[in-house]
C-alpha positions, 0 to 999 in steps of 0.5 A: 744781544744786549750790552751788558755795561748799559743795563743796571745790575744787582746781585738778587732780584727778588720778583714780588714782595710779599711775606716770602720775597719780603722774608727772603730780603731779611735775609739777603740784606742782613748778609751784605747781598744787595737785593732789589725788590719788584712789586706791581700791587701792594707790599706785603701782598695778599697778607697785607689785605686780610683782615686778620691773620689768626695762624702765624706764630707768635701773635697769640691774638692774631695780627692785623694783615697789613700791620704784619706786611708793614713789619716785615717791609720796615725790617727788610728796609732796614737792613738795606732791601729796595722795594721798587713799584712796578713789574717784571715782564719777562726773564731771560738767561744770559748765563752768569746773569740773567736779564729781567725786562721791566716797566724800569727798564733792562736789568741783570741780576747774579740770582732771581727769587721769584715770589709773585705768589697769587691772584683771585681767581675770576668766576667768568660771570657776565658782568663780572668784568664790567663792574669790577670797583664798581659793585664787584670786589675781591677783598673784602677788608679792602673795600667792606666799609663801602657796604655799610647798611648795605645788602651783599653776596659773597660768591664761594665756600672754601676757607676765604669766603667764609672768613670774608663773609663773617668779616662783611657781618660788621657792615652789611645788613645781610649776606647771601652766601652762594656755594657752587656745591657745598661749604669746605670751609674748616668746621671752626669758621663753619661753626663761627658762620652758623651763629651769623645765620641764627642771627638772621645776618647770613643766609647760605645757599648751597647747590647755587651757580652765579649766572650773571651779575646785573647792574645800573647805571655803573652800579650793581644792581643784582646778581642771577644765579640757579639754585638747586636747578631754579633761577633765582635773583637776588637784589643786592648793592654789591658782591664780593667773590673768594673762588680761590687763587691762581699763580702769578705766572703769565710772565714766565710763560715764554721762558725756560722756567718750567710750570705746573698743569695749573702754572705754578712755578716747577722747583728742586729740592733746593728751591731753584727752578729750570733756570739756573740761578732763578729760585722760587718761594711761596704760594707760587711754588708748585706744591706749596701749602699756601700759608703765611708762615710757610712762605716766610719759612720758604722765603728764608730757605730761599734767602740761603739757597741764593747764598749757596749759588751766588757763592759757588757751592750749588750747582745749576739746575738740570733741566 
């Protein structure tokens, strides 16, 4: 049993800091709840690392992504909330507190939000793994610049890859799109990406696996794929893979917090997971749409449901 007088407490940990954590913070602070906040990668999250946010509200030109991020940690900042790098590795109930182990050490908090949100699902290629920063990206505004006059594959079809692939237009010299079935990416950035592809800038293949990412040196090289049942090759200087995102759970795996088949974080309608006075907002909530305005608006309601919990008037969970 760990003495509760020797580990530091706050009243609200939020786990993560992205738009819902960074949101929810907004709120917590501006009530006089001290609120701490974990971050193990970037402030601001996946938002912070797209190019451009053309769907949150009131930017009728859109926003730069890490501009946005930027903003919501200055206001959070602002009204009190600490932002701390590092990262929560397990959470464990101790009743009135729950205990947090991190890379800071034990910590009790009166509440927890969790707000990890997610990461970029993997393709499981050979060479994948070993050329990772060296020839195999996940964020395309993190590191397009790299690729000028440069050959790419980007690996995928949904919303992201497209979106990514028209943003790698501004430096490649060409893109070969590769599509596992068929492209369900929306019909406005299908019909954006057809006017890369008249121009001879992308080429889309459809029905194409990626079998092997090749390379020299440390360096990628090519990428073998089978396209409509053929092998093929293609010569390239880097990839850049958008297969969508899975939960930022693997922490929460050996405690009572309940997860989805996928891992997402299971919650009520109050937001608040199989542990008592541990709440969950934002893309790694199961059900969530994965929006940037849904996680902002999930992180307020979040923010309130703390509020009703640490005041007494919401009652614990039923597992």
């Amino acid at each position: 049993m760990s003495d509760a007088t020797a580990i530091p407490q706050h009243e609200v940990i939020i786990i993560g800091a992205g738009p819902a954590a960074l949101t929810a913070a907004i709120y917590t602070t501006r009530e006089d709840i001290e609120t701490l906040l974990f971050e193990r990668g970037v402030v601001g999250g996946l938002a912070a690392v797209t190019d451009k946010i053309d769907n949150y509200p009131g930017f009728p030109d859109g926003v730069a992504g890490l501009t946005l991020a930027d903003d919501l940690r200055k206001q959070a900042e602002r009204f009190g909330a600490v932002i701390e790098l590092g990262e929560v590795t397990a959470i464990h109930d101790e009743g009135a507190l729950k205990r947090l182990e991190t890379t800071s050490g034990d910590m009790h908090a009166k509440a927890v939000l969790i707000a990890t949100g997610s990461d970029y699902k993997k393709i499981g290629a050979p060479g994948e793994a070993e050329y990772y920063a060296r020839g195999v990206h996940y964020c395309a505004t993190c590191d397009g610049a790299f690729y000028r006059d440069k050959r790419l594959v980007v690996i995928g079809g949904g919303n992201s890859a497209v979106q990514e692939a028209i943003f790698l237009t501004r430096f490649a010299t060409h893109i070969d799109l590769l599509v596992r079935s068929t492209i369900k990416a929306s019909e406005v950035l299908q019909q954006e990406l057809q006017k890369f592809v008249d121009e001879g800038k992308v080429t889309v293949h459809l029905a194409t696996t990626t079998d092997e990412i090749v390379g020299k040196e440390k360096f990628v090289t090519s990428v073998k794929a089978t396209k409509d049942g053929v092998p093929t090759e293609f010569t390239v200087d880097g990839v850049f893979v958008f297969v969508g995102l899975e939960p930022n759970s693997q922490f929460l795996k050996p405690t009572p917090v309940r997860l989805d088949e996928i891992g997402f974080v299971i919650t009520d309608q109050h937001l608040q997971t199989t542990m008592s006075g541990v709440f969950a907002v934002g893309d790694i909530r199961s059900g969530a749409t994965m929006q940037i305005a849904s996680a902002a608006g999930e992180g307020a309601t979040g923010a309130l449901k703390l509020r009703e919990y640490l005041e007494g008037h919401l009652h614990p969970t039923q597992n």
